[in-house]
N, C-alpha and C positions, 0 to 999 in steps of 0.2 A: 467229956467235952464234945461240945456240936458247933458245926458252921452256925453262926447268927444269920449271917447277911452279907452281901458285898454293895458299897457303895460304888457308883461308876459316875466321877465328874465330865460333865459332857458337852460341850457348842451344838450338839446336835439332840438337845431332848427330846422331840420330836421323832426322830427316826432312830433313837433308843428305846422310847417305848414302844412304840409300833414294831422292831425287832422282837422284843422279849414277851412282848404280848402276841401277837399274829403269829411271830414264827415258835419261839418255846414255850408260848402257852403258858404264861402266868397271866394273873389279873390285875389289874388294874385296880387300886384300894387305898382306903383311908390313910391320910398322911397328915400332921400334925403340920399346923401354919407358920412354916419357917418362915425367914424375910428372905428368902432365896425360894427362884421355883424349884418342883423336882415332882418325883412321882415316888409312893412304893407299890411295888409290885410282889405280890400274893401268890404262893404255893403251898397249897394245902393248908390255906388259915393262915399263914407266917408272911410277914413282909422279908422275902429274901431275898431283893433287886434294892437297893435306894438310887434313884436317879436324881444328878442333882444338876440342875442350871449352872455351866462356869460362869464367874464375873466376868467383866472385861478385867484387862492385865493391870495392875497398878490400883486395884479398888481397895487390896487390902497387903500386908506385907506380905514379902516374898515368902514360898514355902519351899522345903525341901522337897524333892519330888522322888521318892521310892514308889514301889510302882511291882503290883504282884506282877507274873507274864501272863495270868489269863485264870478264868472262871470257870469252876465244869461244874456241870448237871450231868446225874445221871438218870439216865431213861431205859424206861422197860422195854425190852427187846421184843419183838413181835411186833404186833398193831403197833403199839406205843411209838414204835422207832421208824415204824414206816412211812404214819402220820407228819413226821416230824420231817425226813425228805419229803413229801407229798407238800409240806409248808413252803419247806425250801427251794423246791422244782415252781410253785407255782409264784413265789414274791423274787425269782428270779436270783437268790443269795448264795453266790459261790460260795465253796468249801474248801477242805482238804481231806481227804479220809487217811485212816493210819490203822493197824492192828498194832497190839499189842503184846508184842513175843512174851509167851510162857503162861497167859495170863488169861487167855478167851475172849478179852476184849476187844471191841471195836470202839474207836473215838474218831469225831469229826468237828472242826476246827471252820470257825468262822471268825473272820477279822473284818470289828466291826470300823474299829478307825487306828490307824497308827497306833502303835501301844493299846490297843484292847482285843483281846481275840476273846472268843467264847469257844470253849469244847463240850461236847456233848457225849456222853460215853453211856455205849449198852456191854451187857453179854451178846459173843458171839453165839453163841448157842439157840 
């Protein structure tokens, strides 16, 4: 079994794609013609971001609202990982850093809005 994808319903499409495109480097890609807007976003061929337009409140019935804590990519240590703060340093996008006890990693934590964070995880090595 493999991750597919993660959907992220969003007020802010806009400065959801322009996050995961500009700063983690997916692309921008064909999306089938919902009656909602949204984007998918492309890594290595695969739509693995679906970005979707929230309605206004009350458009459709009420939903349950479970809710994962957060999304990780992992990225190649070296170049790969330093590209990625070089992204973050220059679109001005706070973080968190964390190691990983036992484990060599490193993960770095971005919170894009209330309930959505992004982590990003390399080897420390």
């Amino acid at each position: 079994m493999q991750l597919d994808h993660v959907t992220l319903v969003t007020p802010d499409l806009e400065g959801a794609r322009r996050f995961f495109c500009e700063i983690a480097g997916l692309e921008n890609g064909p999306r089938p013609p919902f009656s909602v807007g949204g984007y998918w976003l492309y890594a290595d061929g695969r739509p693995v971001v679906h970005l979707v337009e929230s309605t206004a409140p009350g458009a459709r019935p009420a939903r349950v609202t479970p809710r994962f804590d957060h999304v990780a990519f992992r990225v190649a240590p070296g170049d790969e990982w330093q590209a990625l703060l070089a992204r973050l340093a220059t679109h001005d996008v706070p973080y968190q850093n964390a190691d990983v006890p036992l484990s060599g990693e490193r993960q770095l934590f971005v919170a894009l809005a209330p309930g959505v964070v992004v982590e990003f995880v390399t080897s420390a090595a």
